[in-house]
C-alpha positions as CSV (number, residue, x, y, z in Angstrom):
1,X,15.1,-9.3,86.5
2,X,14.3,-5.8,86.4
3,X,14.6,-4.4,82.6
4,X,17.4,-2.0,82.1
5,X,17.6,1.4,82.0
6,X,18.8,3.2,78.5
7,X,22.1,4.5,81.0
8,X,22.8,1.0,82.1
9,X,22.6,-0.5,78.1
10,X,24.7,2.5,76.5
11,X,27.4,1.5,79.1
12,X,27.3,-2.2,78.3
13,X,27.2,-1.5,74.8
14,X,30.4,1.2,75.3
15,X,31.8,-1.7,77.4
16,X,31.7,-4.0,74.7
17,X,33.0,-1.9,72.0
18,X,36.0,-1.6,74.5
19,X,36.4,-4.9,75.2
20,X,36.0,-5.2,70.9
21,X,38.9,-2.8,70.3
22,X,41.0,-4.3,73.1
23,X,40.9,-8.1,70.9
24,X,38.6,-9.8,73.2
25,X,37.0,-12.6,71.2
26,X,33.2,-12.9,71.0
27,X,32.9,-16.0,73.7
28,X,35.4,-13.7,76.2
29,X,33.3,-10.9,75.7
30,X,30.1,-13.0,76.1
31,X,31.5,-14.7,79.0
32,X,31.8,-11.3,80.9
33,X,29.0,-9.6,79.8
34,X,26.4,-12.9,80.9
35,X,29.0,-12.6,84.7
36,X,29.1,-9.2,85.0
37,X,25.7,-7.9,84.3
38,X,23.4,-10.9,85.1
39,X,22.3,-10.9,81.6
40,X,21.2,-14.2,79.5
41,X,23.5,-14.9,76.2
42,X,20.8,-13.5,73.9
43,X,20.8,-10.2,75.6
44,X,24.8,-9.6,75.6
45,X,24.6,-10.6,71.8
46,X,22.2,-7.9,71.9
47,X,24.7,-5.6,73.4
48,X,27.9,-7.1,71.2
49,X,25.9,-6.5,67.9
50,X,25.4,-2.9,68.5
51,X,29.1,-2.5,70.2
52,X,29.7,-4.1,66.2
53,X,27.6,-1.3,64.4
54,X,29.5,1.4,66.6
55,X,33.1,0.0,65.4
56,X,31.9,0.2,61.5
57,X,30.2,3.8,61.7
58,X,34.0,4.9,63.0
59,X,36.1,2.4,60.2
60,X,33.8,4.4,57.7
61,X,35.1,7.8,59.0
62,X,36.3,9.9,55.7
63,X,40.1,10.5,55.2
64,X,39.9,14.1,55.7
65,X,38.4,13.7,59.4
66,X,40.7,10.8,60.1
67,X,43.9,12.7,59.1
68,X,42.6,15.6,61.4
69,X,41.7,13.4,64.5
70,X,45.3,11.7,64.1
71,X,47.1,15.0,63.6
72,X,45.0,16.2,66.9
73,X,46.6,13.0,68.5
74,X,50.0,13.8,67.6
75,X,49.9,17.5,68.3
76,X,49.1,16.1,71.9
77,X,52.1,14.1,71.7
78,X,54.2,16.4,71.1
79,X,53.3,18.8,73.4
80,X,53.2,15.9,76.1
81,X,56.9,14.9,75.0
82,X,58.0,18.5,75.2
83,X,56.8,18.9,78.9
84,X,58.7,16.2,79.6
85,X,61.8,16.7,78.0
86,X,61.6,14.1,76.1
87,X,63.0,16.0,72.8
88,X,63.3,13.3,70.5
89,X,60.0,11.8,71.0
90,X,58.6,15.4,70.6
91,X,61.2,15.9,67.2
92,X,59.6,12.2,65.9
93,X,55.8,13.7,66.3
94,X,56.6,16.8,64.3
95,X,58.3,14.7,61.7
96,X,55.2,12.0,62.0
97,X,52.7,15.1,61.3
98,X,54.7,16.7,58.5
99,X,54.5,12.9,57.0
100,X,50.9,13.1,57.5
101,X,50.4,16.5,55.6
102,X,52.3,15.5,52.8
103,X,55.9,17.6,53.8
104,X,59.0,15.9,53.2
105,X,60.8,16.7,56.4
């Protein structure tokens, strides 16, 4: 087997921090990986444990950048709701960002 290219091993380990975030278990993910890509056991445990270092460098993101990327997210929201008409939804993302800030809405 041909040795992989460093495109071909940053999507496998992307694909296993999705299949991570999703709740796949460790023999699922295994299980697919070994299917999938035509790769042993040791060398998707290879791919898992850096998917694994990924998934803790973001859980140790600061508060600051975490209340910006989820106010960012519900700005979207709302803007999405709005376009749609769906007023409520948009009313409940204001409220959900004023929350965030610290406003008592």
């Amino acid at each position: 087997m041909a040795k992989s290219t460093k495109i071909e091993v940053n999507h496998r380990v992307n694909t296993c921090y999705k299949l991570l975030a999703e709740g796949l278990s460790r023999t699922q993910i295994l299980q697919q990986a070994t299917e999938q890509w035509g790769v042993t056991e040791r060398q998707a445990e290879t791919y898992l444990a850096r998917a694994r270092d990924k998934l803790m460098e973001d859980a140790e993101m600061e508060r600051p950048a975490w209340v910006a990327e989820a106010l960012v997210r519900l700005r979207n929201y709302e803007n999405a709701a709005y376009k749609q008409r769906q007023n409520q939804t948009a009313i409940n993302a204001v409220q959900a960002q004023a929350k965030l800030i610290g406003l008592d809405v």
